[in-house]
N, C-alpha and C positions, 0 to 999 in steps of 0.2 A: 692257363685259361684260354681256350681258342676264342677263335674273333666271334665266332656267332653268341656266344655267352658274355663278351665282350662287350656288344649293342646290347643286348639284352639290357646287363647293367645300366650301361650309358641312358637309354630306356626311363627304367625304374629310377634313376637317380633324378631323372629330368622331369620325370611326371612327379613326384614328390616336392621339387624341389616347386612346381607349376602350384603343387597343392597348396602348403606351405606359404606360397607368396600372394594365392588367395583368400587361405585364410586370417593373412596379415592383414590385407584390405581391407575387408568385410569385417575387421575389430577395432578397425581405424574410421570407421566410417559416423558419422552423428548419426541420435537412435532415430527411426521411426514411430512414433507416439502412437499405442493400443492399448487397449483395455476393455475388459465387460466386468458385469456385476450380475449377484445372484442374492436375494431376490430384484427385480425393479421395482415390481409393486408390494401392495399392503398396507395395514392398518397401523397408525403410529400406534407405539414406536416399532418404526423396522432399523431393522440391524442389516447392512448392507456388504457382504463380503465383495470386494473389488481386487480383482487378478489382471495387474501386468500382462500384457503381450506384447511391447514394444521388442522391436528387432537393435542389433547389434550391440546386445550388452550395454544397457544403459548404468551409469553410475549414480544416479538421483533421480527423484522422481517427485512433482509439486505435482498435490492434487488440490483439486478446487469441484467439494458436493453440491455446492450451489446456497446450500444456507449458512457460510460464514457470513458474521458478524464486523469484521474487521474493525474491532472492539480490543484489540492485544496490546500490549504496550510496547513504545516503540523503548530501542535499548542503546545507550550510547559504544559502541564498539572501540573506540577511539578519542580519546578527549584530544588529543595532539597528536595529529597523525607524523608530521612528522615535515611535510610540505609545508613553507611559512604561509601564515595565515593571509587568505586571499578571500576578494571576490570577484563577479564576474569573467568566471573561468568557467571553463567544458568539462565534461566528462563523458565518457561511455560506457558500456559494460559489452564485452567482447565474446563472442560462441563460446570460447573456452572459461568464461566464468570469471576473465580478470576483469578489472576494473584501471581505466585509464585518463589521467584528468590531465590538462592543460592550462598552460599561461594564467593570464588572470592578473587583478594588480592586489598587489600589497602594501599596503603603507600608499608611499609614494613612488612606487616600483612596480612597472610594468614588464611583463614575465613573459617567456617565454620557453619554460623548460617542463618538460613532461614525467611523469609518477604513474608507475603501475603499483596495484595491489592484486596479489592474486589469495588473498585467503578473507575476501569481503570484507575487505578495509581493515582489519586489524593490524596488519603492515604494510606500511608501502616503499619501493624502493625509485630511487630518482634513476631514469633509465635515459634521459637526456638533459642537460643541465643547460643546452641551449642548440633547440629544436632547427635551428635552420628558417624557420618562416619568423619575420617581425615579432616584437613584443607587442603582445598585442592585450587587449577587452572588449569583452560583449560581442566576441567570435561564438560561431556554433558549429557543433561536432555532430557525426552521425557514423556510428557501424554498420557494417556490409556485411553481409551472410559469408561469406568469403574470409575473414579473420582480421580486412583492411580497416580503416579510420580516414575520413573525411574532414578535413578544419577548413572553415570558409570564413571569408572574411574579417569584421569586427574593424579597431580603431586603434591604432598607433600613433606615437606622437608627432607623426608626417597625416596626419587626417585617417579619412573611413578609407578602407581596405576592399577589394573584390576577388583576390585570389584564392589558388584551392588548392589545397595543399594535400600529399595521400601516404601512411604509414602504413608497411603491410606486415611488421614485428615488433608491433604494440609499442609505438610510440619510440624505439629506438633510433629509427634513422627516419628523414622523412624527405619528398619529394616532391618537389612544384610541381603540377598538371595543367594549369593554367592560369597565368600571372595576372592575365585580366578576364575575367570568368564571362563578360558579356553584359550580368546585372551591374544597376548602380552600383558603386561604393556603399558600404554600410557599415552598419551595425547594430544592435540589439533585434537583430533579423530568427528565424528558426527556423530546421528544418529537417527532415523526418528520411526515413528508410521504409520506402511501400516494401508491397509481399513480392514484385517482382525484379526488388531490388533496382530499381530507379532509386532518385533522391529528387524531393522536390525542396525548396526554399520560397518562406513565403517573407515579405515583410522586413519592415527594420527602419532606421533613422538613417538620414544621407546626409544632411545638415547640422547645427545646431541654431535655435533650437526648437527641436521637437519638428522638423521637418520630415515627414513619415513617408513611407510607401505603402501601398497595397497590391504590390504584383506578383505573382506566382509563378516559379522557375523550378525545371529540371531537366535534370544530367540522367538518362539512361548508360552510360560510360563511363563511370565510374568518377565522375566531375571535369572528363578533360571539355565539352563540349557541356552549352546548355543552351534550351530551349524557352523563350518566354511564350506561357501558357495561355496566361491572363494578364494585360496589365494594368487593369482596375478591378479587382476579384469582389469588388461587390462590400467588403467588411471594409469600417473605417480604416485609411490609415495609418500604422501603429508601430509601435515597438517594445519591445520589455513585452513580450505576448511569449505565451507557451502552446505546443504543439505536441501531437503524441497522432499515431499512424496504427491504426487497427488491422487485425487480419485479415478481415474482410477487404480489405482495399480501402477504406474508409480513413481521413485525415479531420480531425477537428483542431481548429484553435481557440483559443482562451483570452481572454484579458488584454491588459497593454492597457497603452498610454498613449492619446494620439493628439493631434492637432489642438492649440490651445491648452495643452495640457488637461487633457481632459481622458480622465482614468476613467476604464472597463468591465465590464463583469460578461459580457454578450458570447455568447460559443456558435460557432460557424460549422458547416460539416462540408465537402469535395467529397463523390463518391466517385471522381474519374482524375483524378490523379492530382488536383489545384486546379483542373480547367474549369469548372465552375462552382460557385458557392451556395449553399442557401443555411440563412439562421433558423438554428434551432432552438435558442433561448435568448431573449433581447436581456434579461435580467435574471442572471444564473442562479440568484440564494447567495452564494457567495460577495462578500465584500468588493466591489471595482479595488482592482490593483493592479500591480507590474514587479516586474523582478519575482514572481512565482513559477515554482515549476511545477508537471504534472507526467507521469508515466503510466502506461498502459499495459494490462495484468491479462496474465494466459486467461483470466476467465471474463474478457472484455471487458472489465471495471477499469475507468480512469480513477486516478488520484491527484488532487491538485492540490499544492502545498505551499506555505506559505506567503512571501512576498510585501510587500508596501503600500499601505491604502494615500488616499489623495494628498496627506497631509505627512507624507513619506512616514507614519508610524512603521516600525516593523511587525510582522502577523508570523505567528504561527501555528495558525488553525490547520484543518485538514478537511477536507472534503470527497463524496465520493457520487459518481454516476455509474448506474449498471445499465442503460439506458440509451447510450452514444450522445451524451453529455441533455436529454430532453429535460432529464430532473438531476437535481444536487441535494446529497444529503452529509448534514455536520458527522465528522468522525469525535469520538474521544480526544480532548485535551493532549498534543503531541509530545509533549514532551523536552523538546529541544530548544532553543532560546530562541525569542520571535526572530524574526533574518528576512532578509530579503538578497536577491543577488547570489544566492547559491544555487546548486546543483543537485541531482538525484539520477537515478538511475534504478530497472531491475533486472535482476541475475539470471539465468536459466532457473535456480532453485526456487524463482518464487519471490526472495527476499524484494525487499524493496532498501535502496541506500540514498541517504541525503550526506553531504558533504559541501560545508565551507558556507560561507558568505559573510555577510555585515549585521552585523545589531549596532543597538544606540553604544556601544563602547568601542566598535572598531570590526575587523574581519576576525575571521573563526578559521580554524582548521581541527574542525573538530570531526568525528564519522559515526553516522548513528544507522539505523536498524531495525526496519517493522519485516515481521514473519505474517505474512497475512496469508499464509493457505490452510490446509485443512487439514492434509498430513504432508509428509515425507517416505513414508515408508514404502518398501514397492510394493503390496499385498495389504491393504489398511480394512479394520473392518469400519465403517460408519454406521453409526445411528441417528435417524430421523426422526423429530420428535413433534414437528406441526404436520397437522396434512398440507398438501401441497403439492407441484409439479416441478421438479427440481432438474437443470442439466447440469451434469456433470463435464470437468475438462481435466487431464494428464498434458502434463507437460514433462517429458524425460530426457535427461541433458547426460551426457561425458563428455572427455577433454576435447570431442572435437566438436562439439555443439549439440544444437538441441532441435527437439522440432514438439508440437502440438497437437491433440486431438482435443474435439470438445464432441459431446453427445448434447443436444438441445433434448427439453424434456424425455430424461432419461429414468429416473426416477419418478413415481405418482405413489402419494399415500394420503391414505384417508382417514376419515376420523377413526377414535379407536371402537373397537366392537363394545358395545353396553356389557356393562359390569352388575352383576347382580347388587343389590342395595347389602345392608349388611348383614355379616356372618350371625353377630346377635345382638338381639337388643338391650338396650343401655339399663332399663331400671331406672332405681330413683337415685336420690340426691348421694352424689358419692361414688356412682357406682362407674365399671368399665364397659367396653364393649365386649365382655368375654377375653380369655385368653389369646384366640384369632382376631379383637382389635375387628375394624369395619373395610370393608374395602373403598382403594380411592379411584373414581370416577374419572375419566378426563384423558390425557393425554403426555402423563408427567412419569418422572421416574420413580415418584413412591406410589405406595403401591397399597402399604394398609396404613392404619391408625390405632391407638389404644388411646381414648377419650376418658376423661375426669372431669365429672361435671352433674350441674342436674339436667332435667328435662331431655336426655338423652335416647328418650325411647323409641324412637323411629330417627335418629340421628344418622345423615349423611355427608359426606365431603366430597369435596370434587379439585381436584388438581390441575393446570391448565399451564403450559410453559407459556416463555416469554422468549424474544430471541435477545431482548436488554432490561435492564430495572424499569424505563420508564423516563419520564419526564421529572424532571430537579431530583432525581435520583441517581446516587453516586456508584459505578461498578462494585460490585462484592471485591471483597481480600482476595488475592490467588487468582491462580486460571478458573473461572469459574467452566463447570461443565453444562448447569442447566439451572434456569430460572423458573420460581415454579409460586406459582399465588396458588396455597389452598383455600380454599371457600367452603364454609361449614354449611349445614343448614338443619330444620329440625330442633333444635335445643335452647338452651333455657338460660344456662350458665357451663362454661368451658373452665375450668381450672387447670388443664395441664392434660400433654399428648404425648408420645411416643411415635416418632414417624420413622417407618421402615423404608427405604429406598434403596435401587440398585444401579450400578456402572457399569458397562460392560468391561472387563478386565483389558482389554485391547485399546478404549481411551487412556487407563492408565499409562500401558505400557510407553502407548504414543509418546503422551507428554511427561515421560518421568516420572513418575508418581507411584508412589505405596501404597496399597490401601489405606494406614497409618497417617496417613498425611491428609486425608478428606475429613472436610468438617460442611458438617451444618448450616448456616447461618441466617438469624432470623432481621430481616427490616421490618425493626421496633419503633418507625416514623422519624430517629433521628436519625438511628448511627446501625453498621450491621453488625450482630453484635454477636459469635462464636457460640454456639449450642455444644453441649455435651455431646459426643458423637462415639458410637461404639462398630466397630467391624463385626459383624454375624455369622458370614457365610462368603466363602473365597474358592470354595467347589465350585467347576463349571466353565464356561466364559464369562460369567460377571462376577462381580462383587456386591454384597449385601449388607446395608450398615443401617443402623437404629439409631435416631438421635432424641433429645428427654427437649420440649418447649413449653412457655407457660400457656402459647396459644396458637392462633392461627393468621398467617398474614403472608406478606410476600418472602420466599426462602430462597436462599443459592446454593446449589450444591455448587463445592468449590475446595482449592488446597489451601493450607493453610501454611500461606505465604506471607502473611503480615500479620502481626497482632496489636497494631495503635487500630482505634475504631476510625470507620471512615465517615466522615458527617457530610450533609446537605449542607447548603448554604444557608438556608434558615430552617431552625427545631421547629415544628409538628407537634401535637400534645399526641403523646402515648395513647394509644386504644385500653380500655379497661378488659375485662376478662370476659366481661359477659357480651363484648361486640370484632368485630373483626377490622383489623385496618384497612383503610384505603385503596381499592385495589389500583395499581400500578400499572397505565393502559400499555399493551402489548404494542412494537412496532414492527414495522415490515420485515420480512424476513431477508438477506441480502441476497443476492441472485449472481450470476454469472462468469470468459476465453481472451486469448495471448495477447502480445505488446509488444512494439518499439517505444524504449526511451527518448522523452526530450523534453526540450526545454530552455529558456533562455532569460535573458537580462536586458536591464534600460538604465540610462543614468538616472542617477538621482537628481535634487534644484535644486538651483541657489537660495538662497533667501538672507533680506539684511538683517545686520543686526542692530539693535534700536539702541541707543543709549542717551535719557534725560537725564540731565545736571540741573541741577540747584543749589545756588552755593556751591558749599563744599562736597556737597551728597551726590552721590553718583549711584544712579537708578538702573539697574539694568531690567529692561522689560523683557518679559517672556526670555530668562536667561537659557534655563535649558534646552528650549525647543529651537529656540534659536541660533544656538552656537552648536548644537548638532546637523546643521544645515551647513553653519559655516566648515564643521568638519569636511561634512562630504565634499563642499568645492574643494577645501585645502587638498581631497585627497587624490580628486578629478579634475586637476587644470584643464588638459586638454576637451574635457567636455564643452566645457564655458566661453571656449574661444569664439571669435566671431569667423565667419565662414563665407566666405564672396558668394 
């Protein structure tokens, strides 16, 4: 081969190998978050096909249409993770989708070794058995777009702590940045990860007890340097408060416990970084507490979750703002044992994760699990069933991170187009609507009727969805897909109906589902109670199914996932045949883009305990509430100490 063919090669091999190493790059890179939809508008119900366009090969994809319910049931992933049972410990969730938690006390053991999970908590493995920074509690953590971890402060058995400590391979090794950070000494402080990757710190205990701060810090440097912003920021001050950092540049905080012991419910909002405050709710709906946490969702919903009301009860309510915390509304019964002193986090995928803390028996290391999006898939078809203006948000993650798009009213539908009255008239006593049944009215997914009954001669229905049952009504069996109160009118007497309705075959798919597995179910005023359900028609993109009732009232199309009946708290007298039940008032439909994790902890108080003798008789007063106080001291010496 002569030398000119020689370069040549050298050449060709070099540009190849140039190509090659960019296209390493550019498949290493986190996705950038796109998407459209076809149709936006229409008449409910529209069916929404939505197409990915997100760049560099995304591996998952959380969609959020704007009317989730967050209505799912959370699911225990972990009863024993595996980390001993702790509270007032950190956690984070990292671009690449692991999950990393820290120190914390157990028992009477103050920790300092760190756990990763990277398959959302179903395993975890100990990646530092002893971190390098103090054993510490009521420290707070914050991730960096970068893959790094932040630990700041908190309380060791030498007092309150101000250092900051920084892992940049998930909690295996870790490095001091700055031994005395500038802030007070604290603890039960929080602190959040803006969009331009700053960290502010707001808040916390420096004393005991119950000596508070309200001043507001940040480290644009990744915590080696910090800057005091505010150092009266306007909100009491607190500690045991939670915090959660919006895309928009927006920081709200939440709750705590401040001066005099005097528990919170009030939410704060900074739109400039902690440098100033203003309240957005003096009194949230929510319970005043402390030791709750709350995380922030690609489609700007906060969640705030449980914690300890005045009288240290532990709570396990759940709460939610689509709002920038102006309004709160109750989620569904959580599931998980009330706690206070734990931890949470959410994924790239969407999920939402709680882990650890204390109930009235002791600490937990347990890992649970709410799915609150709308799909997963990267191409989902959606169905809209209220009218409404709806935005939609994609969030699309692989192993090197994620990033967000939200479309604000993206979606507009309207009511549905008038339906002719029906096919045919009833007749007299006995008789049906014809073999076409009457058509149904409204905005739901069934569609006709075949009525038994008298007085049926100008007979109509009308169908109306719900985005929940209702008030002192229990969710349906199963993933319910749609809520639906038919409303009769026109007639005399109803003795029994045939309702046809359809799914789009693409909800199936979503949630697992066979057609086989969809039932009917009718709320009969106490319990919901399984209809006869038959499949019709599986041509097409939907599915078509007919189910037998004695009448008309509120229904859930939904799987059939449970068969004990689900009851109210208190029975209702059944409706007779010739009147309709109750209708079930509709509530708001949910609405809204992305999130940094946070959240943090406060000690719990002492309280004595009482004991009258008489005689021989030894009286313990208020035994249980009270030696569960004495736990918590046994379990927090160093809290209780006195402090110059």
């Amino acid at each position: 081969m002569d030398g000119c063919a020689k370069s040549v090669l050298r050449i060709l091999s070099c540009t190849i190998l140039v190509v090659f190493l960019l296209i390493c790059t550019v498949s290493a890179a986190a996705p950038t978050a796109a998407f459209s939809g076809t149709p936006t508008s229409g008449s409910a119900p529209l069916a929404v096909q939505f197409t990915d366009q997100s760049n560099s090969s995304p591996t998952g994809w959380a969609w959020f249409f704007g009317d989730e319910t967050y209505e799912g049931p959370w699911t225990p992933v972990n009863n024993s993770s595996g980390w001993t049972a702790r509270a007032y410990h950190a956690t984070v969730a990292l671009p690449d989708g692991s999950i990393v938690l820290m120190g914390g006390q157990a028992g009477g053991d103050w920790l300092n070794d760190t756990w990763r999970s990277v398959d959302d908590g179903v395993t975890w493995e100990l990646v530092n058995a002893s971190s390098g920074w103090t054993e510490r509690i009521y420290h707070t953590s914050v991730a960096v777009p970068d893959g790094s971890i932040l630990l700041m402060g908190g309380h060791s058995d030498d007092g309150f702590l101000n250092d900051t400590w920084r892992s940049v391979d998930g909690g295996a090794t870790w490095t001091c940045v700055n031994a005395s950070s500038g802030w007070t000494r604290r603890d039960g402080h929080t602190a959040v990860t803006m969009p331009d990757r700053s960290i502010v710190l707001m808040g916390g205990m420096f004393a005991s007890p119950w000596w508070c701060l309200n001043d507001t810090w940040r480290s644009t440097d990744g915590g080696t340097t910090w800057t005091c912003v505010n150092e009266s920021s306007g909100w009491m001050a607190r500690s045991g408060h939670t915090s959660v950092a919006l895309p928009d540049g927006s920081i709200l905080l939440m709750g705590g416990v401040g001066a005099g012991r005097t528990f919170l419910n009030d939410t704060w909002r900074s739109i400039d970084n902690g440098t100033t405050w203003t309240e957005v709710n003096a009194s949230s709906g929510w319970m005043a507490r402390s030791g709750h946490i709350s995380v922030a969702l690609p489609d700007r919903s906060i969640i705030l979750m449980g914690g300890q009301d005045g009288d240290l009860n532990p709570l396990n309510d759940t709460w939610r703002s689509a709002d920038g915390g102006a309004t709160w509304t109750q989620l569904r019964d959580a599931g998980w044992t009330a706690r206070g002193d734990h931890t949470g986090v959410v994924l790239p995928d969407g999920n939402i994760m709680l882990m650890g803390g204390q109930d009235d028996n002791g600490p937990l290391n347990d890992t649970w699990r709410l799915q609150p999006t709308g799909s997963s898939l990267q191409n989902p078809t959606h169905t809209y069933t209220a009218p409404g203006t709806y935005p939609v948000t994609l969030q699309a993650h692989n192993s090197e991170g994620y990033s967000v798009t939200r479309m604000p009213d993206y979606i507009t539908v309207t009511e549905p187009e008038p339906i002719p009255g029906p096919v045919h008239n009833g007749g007299g006593g006995g008789s049906t609507g014809g073999p076409d049944g009457y058509n149904v009215g409204g905005n739901s997914a069934v569609s006709k009727v075949t009525v038994t009954g008298t007085g049926l001669k100008t007979f109509i229905v009308t169908g109306r969805t719900q985005s929940s049952p209702g008030a002192d009504i229990p969710p349906a069996p199963g993933t319910p897909y749609q809520y639906v109160e038919l409303t009769p009118a026109r007639f005399e007497e109803i003795t029994g109906a045939n309702i046809t309705f359809t799914i789009p075959a693409a909800w199936l798919a979503e949630h697992g589902l066979s057609p086989g597995q969809i039932v009917l179910y009718r709320y009969n005023g106490t319990v919901w109670e399984a209809l006869p359900t038959a499949v019709t028609d599986t041509a097409g993109t939907t599915v078509t199914f007919m189910a037998t009732s004695p009448g008309f009232s509120l229904f859930a199309i939904s799987s059939a996932e449970q068969t004990d009946p689900v009851t109210t708290p208190t029975a209702v007298t059944t409706p007779t045949t010739a009147e309709t039940t109750a209708q079930a008032t509709a509530e708001p439909t949910a609405e809204q883009t992305t999130a940094v994790p946070a959240g943090d902890t406060i000690p719990d108080f002492p309280l004595p305990t009482i004991a009258i003798v008489t005689g021989a008789v030894l009286v313990l007063a208020a035994g249980g509430y009270l030696v569960r106080r004495w736990w918590i001291r046994r379990q927090n010496p160093a809290l209780f100490k006195d402090y110059d």
